[in-house]
VEXNUTOR-900772 format. One line per field, with one value per residue (C-alpha): residue number from 1; x, y, z; residue in one letter; chain. Coordinates in pm, 1 decimal. Layout:
! residues N
nr c(NUM; ...)
px c(X; ...)
py c(Y; ...)
pz c(Z; ...)
rest c(A; ...)
kette c(A; ...)
END
This chain:
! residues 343
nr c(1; 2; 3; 4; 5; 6; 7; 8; 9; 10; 11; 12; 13; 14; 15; 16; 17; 18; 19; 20; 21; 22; 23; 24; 25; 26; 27; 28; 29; 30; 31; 32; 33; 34; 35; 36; 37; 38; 39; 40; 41; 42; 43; 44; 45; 46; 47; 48; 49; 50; 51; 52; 53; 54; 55; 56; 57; 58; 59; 60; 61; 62; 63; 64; 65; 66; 67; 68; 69; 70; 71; 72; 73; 74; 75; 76; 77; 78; 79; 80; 81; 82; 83; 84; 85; 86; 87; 88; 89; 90; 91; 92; 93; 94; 95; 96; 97; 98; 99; 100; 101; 102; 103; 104; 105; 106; 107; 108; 109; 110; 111; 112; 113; 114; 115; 116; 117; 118; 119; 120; 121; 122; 123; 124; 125; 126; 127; 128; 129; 130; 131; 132; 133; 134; 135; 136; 137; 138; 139; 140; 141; 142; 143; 144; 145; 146; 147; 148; 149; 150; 151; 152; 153; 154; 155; 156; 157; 158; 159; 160; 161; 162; 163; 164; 165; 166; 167; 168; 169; 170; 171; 172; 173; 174; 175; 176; 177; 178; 179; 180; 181; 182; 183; 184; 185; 186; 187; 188; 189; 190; 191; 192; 193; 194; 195; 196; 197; 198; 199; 200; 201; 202; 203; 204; 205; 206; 207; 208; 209; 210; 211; 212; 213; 214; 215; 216; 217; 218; 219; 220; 221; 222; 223; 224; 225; 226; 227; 228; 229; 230; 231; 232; 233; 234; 235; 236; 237; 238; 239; 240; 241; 242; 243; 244; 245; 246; 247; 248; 249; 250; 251; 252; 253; 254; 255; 256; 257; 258; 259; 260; 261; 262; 263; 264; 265; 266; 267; 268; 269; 270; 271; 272; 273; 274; 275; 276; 277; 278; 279; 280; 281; 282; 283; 284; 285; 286; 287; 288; 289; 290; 291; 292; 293; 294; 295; 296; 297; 298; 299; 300; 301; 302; 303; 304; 305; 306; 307; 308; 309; 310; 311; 312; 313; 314; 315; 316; 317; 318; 319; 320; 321; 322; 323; 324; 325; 326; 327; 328; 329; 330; 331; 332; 333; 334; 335; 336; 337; 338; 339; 340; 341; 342; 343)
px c(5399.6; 5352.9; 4974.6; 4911.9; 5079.1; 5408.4; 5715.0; 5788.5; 6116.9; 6104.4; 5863.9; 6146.6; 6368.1; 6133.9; 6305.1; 6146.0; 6206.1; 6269.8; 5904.8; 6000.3; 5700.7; 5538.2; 5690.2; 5560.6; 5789.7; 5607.9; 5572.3; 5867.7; 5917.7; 6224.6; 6488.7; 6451.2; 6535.5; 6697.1; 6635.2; 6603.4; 6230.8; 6222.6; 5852.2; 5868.3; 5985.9; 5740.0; 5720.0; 5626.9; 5333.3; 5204.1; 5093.7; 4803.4; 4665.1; 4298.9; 4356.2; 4286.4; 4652.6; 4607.0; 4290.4; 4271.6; 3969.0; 3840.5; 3876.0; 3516.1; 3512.8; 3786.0; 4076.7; 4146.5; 4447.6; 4479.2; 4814.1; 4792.5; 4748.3; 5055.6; 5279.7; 5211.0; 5261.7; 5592.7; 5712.0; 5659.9; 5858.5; 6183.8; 6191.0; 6218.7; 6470.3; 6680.7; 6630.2; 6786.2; 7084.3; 7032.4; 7266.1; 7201.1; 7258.9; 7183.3; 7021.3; 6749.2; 6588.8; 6202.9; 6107.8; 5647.3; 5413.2; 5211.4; 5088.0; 4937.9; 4916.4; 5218.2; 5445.4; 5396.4; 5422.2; 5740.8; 5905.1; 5817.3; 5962.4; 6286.4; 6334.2; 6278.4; 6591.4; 6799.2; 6811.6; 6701.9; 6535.5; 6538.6; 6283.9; 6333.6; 6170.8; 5906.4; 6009.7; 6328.1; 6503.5; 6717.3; 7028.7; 6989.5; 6835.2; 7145.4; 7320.5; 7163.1; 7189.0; 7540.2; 7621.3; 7423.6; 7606.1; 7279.4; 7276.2; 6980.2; 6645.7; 6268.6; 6007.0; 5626.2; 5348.4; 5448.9; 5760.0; 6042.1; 6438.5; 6713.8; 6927.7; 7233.8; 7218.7; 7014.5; 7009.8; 6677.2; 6689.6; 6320.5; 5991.3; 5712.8; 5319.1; 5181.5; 4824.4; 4815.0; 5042.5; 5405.7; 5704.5; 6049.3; 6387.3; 6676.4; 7070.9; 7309.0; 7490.6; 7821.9; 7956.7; 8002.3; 8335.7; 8223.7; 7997.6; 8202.6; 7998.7; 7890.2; 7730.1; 7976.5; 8136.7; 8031.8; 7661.2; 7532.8; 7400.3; 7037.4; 7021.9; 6633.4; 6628.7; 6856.9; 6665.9; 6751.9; 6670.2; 6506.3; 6801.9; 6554.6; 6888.7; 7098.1; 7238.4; 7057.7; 7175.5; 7187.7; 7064.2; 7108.0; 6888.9; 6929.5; 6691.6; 6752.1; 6660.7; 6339.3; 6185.9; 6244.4; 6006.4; 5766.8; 5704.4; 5717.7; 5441.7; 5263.1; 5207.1; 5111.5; 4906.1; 4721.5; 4773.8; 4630.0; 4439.9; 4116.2; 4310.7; 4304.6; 4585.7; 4601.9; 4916.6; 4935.9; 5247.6; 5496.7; 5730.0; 5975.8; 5920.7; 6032.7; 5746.0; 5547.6; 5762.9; 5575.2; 5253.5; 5400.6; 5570.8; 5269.4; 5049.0; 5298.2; 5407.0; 5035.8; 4880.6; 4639.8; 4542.5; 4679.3; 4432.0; 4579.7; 4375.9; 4484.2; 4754.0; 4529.0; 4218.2; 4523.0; 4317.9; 3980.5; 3994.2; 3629.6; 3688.7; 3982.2; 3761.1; 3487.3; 3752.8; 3915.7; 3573.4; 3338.0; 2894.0; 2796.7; 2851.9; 2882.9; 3233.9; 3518.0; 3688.9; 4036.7; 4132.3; 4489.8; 4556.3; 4939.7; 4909.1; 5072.2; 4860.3; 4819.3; 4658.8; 4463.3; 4328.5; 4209.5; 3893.3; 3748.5; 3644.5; 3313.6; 3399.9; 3669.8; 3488.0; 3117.5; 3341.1; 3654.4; 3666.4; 3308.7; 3218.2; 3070.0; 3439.8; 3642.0; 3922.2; 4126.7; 4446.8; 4597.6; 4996.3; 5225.1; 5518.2; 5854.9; 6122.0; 6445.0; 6727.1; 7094.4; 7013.1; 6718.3; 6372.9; 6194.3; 5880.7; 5682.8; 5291.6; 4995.1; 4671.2; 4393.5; 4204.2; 4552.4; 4602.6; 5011.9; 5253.3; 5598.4; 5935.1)
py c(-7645.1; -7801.1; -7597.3; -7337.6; -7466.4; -7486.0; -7680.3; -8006.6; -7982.1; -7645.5; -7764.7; -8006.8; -7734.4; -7630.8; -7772.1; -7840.1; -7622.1; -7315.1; -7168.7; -6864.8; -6709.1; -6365.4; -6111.4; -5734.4; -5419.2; -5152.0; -4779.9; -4543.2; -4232.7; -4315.2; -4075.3; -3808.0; -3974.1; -3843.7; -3498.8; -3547.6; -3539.9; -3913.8; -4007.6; -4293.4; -4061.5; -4137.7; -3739.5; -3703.9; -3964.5; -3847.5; -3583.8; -3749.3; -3879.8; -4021.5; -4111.0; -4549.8; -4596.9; -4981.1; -5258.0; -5574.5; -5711.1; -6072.8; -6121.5; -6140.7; -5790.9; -5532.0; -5449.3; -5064.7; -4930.4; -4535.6; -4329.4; -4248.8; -4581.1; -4686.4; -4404.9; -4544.5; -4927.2; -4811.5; -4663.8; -4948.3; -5187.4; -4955.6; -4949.1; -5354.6; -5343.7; -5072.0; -5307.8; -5607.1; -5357.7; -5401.1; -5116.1; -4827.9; -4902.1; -5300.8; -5531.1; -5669.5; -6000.2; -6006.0; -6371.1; -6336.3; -6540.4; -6280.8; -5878.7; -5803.6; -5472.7; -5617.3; -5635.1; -5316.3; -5144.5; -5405.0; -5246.7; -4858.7; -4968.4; -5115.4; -4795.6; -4577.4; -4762.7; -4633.9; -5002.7; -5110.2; -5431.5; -5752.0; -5948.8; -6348.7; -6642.0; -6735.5; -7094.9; -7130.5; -7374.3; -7241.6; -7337.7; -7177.9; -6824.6; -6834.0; -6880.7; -6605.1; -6344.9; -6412.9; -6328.3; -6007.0; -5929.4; -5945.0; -6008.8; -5980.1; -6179.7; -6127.0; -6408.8; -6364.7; -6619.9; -7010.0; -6967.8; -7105.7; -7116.8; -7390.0; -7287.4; -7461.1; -7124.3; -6870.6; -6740.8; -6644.2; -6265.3; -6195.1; -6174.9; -5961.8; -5923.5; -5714.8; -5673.1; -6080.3; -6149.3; -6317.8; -6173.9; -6334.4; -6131.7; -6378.2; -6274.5; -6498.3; -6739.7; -6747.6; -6571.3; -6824.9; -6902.1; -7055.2; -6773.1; -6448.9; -6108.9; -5956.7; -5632.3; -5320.3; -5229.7; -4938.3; -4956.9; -4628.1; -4428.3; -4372.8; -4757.7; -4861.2; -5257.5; -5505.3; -5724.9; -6073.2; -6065.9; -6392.9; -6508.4; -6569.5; -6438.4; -6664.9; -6654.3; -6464.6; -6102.5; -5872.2; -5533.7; -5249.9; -5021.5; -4679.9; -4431.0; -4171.6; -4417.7; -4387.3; -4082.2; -3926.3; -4169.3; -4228.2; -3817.5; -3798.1; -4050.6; -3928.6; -3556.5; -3764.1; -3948.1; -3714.1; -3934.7; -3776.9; -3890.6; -4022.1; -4272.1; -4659.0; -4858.5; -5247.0; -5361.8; -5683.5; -5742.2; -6017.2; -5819.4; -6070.0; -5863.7; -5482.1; -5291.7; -5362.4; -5048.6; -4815.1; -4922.9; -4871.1; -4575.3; -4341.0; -4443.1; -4292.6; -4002.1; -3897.7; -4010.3; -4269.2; -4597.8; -4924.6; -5277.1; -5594.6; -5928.9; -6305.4; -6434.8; -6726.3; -6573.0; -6534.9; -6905.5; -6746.2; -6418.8; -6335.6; -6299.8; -6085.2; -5888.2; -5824.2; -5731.7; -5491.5; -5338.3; -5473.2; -5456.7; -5282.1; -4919.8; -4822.8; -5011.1; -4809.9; -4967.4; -4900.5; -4617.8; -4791.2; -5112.8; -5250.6; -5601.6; -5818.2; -5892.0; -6274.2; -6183.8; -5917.0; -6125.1; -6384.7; -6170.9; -6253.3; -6000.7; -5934.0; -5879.5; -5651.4; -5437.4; -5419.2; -5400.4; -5236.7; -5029.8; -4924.6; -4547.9; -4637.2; -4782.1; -4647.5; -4730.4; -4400.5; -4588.6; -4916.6; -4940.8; -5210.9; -5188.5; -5285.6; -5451.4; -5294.1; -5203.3; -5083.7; -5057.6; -4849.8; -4880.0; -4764.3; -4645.8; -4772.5; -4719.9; -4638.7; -4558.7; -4782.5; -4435.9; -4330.9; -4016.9; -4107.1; -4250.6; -4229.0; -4407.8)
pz c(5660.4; 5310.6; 5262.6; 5041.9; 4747.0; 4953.1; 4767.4; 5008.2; 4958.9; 5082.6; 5402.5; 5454.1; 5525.9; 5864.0; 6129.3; 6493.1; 6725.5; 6564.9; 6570.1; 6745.4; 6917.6; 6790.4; 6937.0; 6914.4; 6977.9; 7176.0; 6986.3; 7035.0; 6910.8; 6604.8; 6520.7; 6223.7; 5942.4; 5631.4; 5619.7; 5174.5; 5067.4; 4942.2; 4868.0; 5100.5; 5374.4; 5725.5; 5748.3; 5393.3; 5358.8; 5700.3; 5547.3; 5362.0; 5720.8; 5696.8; 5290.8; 5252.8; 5151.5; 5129.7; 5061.7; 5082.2; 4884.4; 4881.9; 5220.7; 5410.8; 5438.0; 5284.5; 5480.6; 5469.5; 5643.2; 5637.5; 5548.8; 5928.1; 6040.9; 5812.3; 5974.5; 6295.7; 6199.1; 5984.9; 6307.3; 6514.4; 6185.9; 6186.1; 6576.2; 6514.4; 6280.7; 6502.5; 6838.8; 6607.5; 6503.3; 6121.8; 6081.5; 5792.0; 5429.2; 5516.0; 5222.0; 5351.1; 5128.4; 5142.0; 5124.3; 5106.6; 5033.3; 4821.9; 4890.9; 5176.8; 5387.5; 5628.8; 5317.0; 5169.3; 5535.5; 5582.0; 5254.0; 5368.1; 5690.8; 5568.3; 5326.7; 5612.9; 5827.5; 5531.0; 5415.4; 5076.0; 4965.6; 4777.6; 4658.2; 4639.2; 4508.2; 4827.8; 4674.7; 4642.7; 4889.6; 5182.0; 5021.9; 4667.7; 4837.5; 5094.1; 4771.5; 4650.5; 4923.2; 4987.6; 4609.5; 4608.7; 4947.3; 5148.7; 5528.3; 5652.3; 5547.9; 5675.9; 5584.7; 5619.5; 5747.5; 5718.2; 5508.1; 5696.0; 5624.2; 5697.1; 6061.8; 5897.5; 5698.7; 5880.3; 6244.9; 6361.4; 6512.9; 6622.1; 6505.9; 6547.0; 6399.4; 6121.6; 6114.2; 6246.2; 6005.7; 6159.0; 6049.4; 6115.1; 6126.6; 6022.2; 5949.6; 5700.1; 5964.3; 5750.4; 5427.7; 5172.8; 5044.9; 4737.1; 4578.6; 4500.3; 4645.2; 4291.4; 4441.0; 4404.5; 4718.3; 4815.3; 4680.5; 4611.3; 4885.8; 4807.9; 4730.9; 4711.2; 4592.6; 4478.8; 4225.9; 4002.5; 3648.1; 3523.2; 3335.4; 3013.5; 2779.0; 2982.8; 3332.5; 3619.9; 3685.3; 4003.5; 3933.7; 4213.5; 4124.7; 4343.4; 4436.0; 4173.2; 3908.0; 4047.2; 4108.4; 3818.7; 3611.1; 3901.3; 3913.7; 3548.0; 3522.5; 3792.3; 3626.5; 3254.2; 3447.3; 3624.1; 3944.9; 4344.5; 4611.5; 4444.8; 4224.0; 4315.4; 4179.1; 4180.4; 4290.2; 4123.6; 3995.3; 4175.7; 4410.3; 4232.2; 3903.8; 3901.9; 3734.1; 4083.2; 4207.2; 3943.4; 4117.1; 4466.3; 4459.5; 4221.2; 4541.8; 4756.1; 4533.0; 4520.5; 4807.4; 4585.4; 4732.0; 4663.3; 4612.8; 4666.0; 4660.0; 4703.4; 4466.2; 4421.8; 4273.2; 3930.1; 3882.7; 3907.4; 3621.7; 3721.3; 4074.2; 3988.6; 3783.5; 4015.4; 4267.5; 4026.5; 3915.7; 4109.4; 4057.7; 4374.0; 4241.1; 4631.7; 4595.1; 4436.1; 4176.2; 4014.9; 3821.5; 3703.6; 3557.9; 3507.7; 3408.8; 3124.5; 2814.3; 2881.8; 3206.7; 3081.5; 2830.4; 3033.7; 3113.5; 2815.9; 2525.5; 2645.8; 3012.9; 2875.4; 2671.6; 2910.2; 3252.2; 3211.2; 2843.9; 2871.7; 2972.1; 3340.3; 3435.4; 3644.9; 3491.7; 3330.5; 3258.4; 3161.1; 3173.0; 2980.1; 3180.2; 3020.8; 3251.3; 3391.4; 3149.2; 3269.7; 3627.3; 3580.2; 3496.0; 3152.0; 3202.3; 2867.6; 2932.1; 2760.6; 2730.6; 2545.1; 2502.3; 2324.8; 2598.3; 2668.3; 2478.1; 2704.0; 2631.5)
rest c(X; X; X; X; X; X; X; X; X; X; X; X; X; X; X; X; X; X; X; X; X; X; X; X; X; X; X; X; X; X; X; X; X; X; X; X; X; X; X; X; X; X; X; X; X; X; X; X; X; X; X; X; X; X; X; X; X; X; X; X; X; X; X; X; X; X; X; X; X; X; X; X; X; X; X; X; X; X; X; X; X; X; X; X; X; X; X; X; X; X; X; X; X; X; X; X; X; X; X; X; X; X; X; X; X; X; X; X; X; X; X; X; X; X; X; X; X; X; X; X; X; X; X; X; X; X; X; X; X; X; X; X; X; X; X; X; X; X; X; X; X; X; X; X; X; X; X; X; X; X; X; X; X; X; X; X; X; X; X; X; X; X; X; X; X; X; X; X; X; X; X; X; X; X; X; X; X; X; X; X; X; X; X; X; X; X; X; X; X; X; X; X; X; X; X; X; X; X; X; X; X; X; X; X; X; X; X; X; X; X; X; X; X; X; X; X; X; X; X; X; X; X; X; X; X; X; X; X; X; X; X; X; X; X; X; X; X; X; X; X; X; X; X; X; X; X; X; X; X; X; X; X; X; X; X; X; X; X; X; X; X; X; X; X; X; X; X; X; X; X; X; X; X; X; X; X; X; X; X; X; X; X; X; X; X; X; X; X; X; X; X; X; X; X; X; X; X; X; X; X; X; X; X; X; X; X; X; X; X; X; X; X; X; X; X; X; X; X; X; X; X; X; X; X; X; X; X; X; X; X; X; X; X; X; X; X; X; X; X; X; X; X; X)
kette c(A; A; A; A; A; A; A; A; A; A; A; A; A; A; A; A; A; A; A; A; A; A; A; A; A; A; A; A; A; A; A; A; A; A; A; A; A; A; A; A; A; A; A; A; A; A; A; A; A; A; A; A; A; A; A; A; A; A; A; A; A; A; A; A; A; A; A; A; A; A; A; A; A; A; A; A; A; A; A; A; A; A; A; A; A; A; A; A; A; A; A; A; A; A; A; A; A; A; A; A; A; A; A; A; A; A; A; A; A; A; A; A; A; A; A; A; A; A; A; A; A; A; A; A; A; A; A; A; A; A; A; A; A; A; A; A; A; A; A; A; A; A; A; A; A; A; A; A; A; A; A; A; A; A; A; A; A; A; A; A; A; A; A; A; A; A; A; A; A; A; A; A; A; A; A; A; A; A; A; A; A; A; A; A; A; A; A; A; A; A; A; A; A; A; A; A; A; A; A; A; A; A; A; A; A; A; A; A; A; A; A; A; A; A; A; A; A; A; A; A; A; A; A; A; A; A; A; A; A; A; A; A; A; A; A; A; A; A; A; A; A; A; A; A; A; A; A; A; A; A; A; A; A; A; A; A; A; A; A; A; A; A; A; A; A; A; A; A; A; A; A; A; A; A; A; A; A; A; A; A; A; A; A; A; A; A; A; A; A; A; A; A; A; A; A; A; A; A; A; A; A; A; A; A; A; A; A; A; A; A; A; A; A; A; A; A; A; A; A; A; A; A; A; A; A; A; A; A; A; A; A; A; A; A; A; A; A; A; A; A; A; A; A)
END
């Protein structure tokens, strides 16, 4: 349990016995759901059909799931979530190991129960993220591949596989007397994620950050941008770290394609690069970049300027994305060819 980089201490928390076995829910057809035009609505982003919503590059061959094939796997997600009664307006913590196709369907899917999301720390021990949940008045917890979670504070629900990838469905066993519930009771209705600032200006803060603080920016952007269907975004930013929902939701607002590749190759900035613009010109590249200068700069000068500045990349865009401020996000970006300036 301890591969991959995994924290002992947080191996130590596996405990025998409570491997459940892969279980997956058959397709049935779910009810309506909310009859607003959200952009993560199933009936909405059906619409783009045979458009590659999501690769995975890096892997022996690239993964490429369609908009239709999502639909169809989102479907079979919220039918899971239903048949484990995670009622309507639930919180449900996201504990991954990195992005994948099964985590970006798992967040469409937990958006389309009418539940909204929050991302933890895929390190943090079972004690400090029950700790965690129970302040931000979050019941319900899924965890992705070998992660595992303590049963003195978690009871296991069900499980079920995403594109091979094991999913586990767990609830908060008791409320904690010890940690006052700091979300606002009632949370607004369009609620989309729940989110924990650093704490870099001092103690850790829950933001709950609804819908409408979205959309507005993410459409705004989208028309500056110029964003549609022939656009490839990298989605490289932690889900930990809230500018990662500007490069998830102009896919979905436009019907553009999201890249992910291994968390890992961070260590290797040339295979990041060649995944991000790679030689074989038969290979589409991206088209928009969000990424903080440090990591940026650790393509080198000359890579930067020959591969991803000069006139044969396909890069249009490269964001600098500024964190959330009041309970909603500022979108900051723009251009090195000086096209937007938005703040």
């Amino acid at each position: 349990m301890a591969s991959d980089g995994m924290n002992p201490e947080l191996a130590a928390d596996s405990s025998p016995g409570h491997e459940p076995s892969p279980q997956n829910v058959g397709l049935e057809t779910p009810a309506v759901v909310d009859l607003t035009d959200k952009l993560y609505d199933i009936d909405r982003i059906r619409a783009f059909k045979d458009v590659p919503f999501l690769i995975s590059r890096m892997e022996p061959t690239d993964t490429i799931v369609t908009y239709g094939d999502a639909v169809e796997e989102i479907q079979i997600l919220v039918n899971f979530l239903r048949m484990n009664e995670v009622p309507a307006g639930a919180g449900i913590a996201l504990r991954i190991t990195e992005h994948t196709p099964a985590s970006s369907l798992m967040i469409l899917a937990i958006l389309n129960n009418k539940c909204h999301f929050f991302p933890t720390d895929k390190m943090m021990l079972s004690h400090d993220l029950f700790v965690q949940m129970s302040t931000a008045g979050v019941e319900y917890l899924l965890v992705n591949k070998h992660l595992t979670v303590a049963p003195l504070y978690f009871t296991f629900l069900g499980s079920i596989l995403v594109f091979k990838e094991d999913y586990r469905l767990y609830t908060v066993k008791t409320k904690s007397a010890d940690h006052a519930v700091q979300a606002k009771k009632p949370l607004p209705a369009n609620m989309c994620y729940t989110i924990s600032t650093t704490g870099t200006t001092g103690k850790p803060k829950l933001v709950h950050v609804p819908y409408e603080c979205i959309e507005p920016n993410i459409v705004g952007l989208s028309q500056k941008l110029n964003v549609s269907m022939a656009d490839i975004i990298y989605l490289g930013t932690p889900i930990t770290f809230d500018p990662f929902v500007v490069e998830f939701f102009l896919a979905i607002q436009n019907g553009a394609t999201l890249l992910t590749s291994r968390h890992s190759m961070r260590d290797f900035p040339s295979k990041v690069l060649s995944a991000l613009f790679p030689d074989n010109l038969a290979t589409p590249g991206i088209t928009i970049l969000q990424m903080t200068p440090s990591l940026f700069r650790q393509f080198g000068a000359s890579s930067i300027r020959e591969r991803v500045l000069s006139r044969s990349s396909s890069l249009r865009y490269f964001l600098e994305f500024y964190s959330l401020v009041a309970n909603h996000f500022l979108v900051m970006p723009s251009s090195l060819h000086g096209r937007i300036r938005v703040s």
